[in-house]
N, C-alpha and C positions, 0 to 999 in steps of 0.2 A: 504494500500500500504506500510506505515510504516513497518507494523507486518512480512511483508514477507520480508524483507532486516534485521531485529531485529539480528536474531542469526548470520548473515553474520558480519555486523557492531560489535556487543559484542565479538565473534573472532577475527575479525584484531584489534579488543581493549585488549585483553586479550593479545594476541599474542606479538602485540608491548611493553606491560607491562613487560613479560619477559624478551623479548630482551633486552631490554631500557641498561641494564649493557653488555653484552655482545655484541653484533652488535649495534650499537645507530645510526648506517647508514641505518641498514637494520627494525630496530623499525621507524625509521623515513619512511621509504618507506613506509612499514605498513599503518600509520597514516595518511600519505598524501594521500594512494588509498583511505583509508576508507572516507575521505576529500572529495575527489575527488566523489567517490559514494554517499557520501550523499546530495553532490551539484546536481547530475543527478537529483536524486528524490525527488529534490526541500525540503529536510529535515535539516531546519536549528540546528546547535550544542546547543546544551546547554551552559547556561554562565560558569560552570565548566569547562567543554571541552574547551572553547573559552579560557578562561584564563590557561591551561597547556599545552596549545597541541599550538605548533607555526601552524598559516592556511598556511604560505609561505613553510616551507619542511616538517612541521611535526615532529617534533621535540618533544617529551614528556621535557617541561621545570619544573623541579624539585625545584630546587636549588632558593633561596629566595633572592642571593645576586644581580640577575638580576633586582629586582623591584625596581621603584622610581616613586615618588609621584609625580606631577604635578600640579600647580597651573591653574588657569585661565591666567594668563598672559603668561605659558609654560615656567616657570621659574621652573627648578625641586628646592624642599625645597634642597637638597644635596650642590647645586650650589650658593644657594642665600645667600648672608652674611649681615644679619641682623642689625650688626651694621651700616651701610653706608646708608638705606633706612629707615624713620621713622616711626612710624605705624600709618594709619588713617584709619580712620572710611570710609568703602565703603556703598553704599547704595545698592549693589547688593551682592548677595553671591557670595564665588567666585565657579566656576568650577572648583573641584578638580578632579583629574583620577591617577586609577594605570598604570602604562607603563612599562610592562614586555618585556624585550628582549631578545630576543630567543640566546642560545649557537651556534648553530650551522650558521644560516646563517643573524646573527646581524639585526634581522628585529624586528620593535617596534610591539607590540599590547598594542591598548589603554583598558581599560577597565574605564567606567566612575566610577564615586562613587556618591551616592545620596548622597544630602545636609541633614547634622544633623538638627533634628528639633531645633527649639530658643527654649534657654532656659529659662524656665520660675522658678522665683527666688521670695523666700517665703518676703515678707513683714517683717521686722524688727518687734519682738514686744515692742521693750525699749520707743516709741513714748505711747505706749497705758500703761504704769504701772502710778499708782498716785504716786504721790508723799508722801513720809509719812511726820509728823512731827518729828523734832529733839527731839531725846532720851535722856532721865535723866539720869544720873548716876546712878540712881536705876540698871539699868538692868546691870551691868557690873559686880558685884558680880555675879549675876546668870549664867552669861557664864561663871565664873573663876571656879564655883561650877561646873558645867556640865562638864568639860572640865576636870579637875582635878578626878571628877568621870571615865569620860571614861578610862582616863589612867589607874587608878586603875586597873581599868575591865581586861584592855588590860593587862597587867603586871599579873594578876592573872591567865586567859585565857591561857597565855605565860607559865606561871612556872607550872601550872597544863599539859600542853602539854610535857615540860621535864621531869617532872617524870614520865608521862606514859610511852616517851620513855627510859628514864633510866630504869623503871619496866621490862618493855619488853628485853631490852640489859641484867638485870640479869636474868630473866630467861633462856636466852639461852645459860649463861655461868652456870646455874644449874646443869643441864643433856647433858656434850658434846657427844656426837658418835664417836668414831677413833676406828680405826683399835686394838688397844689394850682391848677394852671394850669386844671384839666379842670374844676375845683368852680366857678371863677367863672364860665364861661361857660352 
């Protein structure tokens, strides 16, 4: 039953889509027949559709500045000033929903939001290391050694990199090409 109203429904959806800038009256009439037909034939929208298409005119809603969050208590986050209210620990999660409101005829649609899974947080591993014993001065020579090596390295690594590129900068000033060089030959 679906399949025979299909290309019916994807044209007043197509259709409404062009409009949508140029008549957004007559896009919206569009939307609300198509609405309206798929109510007959007991064909519920999809949660896409449900959330841009307002159900009350039909209205293709686009524009992102219409949406706000809503908590469980129906305090939208925009509204609530944090400072004044402290935070505690709830024992339930809360009920969050998006609440788009339609341009045209200021009607809410809720749309819920699933609850994030708890997050689950790896174990510290500094409880599980031993402890070593306190270190002789023996070993402080050998890091001032190591340490004093890498610089070296690092400083040599460095100055072998500038002359390659100094090598490279004189050969390009070797053999220029201009406009002069083409006249003598």
């Amino acid at each position: 039953m679906a399949t025979e109203f299909k290309p019916t429904l994807d044209f007043l959806t197509d259709a409404a889509h062009l409009l949508r800038t140029a008549a957004p009256e007559t896009s919206a009439h569009l939307m609300s027949h198509r609405g309206q037909l798929m109510g007959q034939h007991d064909l519920a929208p999809s949660e896409v559709q449900r959330q841009h298409v307002c159900n009350a005119c039909g209205n293709i809603m686009l524009s992102a500045h219409n949406i706000s969050l809503i908590n469980a208590r129906g305090v939208s986050k925009r509204q609530r000033n944090p400072t004044k209210t402290p935070r505690t620990k709830q024992s339930t999660p809360k009920d969050t929903a998006k609440v788009i409101t339609c341009e045209l005829c200021s009607r809410n649609t809720r749309v819920p939001l699933p609850t994030p899974p708890k997050a689950i947080r790896a174990k510290s591993a500094t409880g599980k290391t031993k402890p070593t014993p306190a270190s002789s001065t023996v070993g402080t020579p050998d890091t001032a050694k190591t340490s004093n090596a890498t610089s070296k390295k690092r400083a040599k690594s460095r100055k072998a990199g500038l002359q390659a590129l100094l090598a490279g900068q004189q050969n390009k000033g070797a053999s220029p090409l201009s406009l002069a060089s083409f006249r003598q030959t």
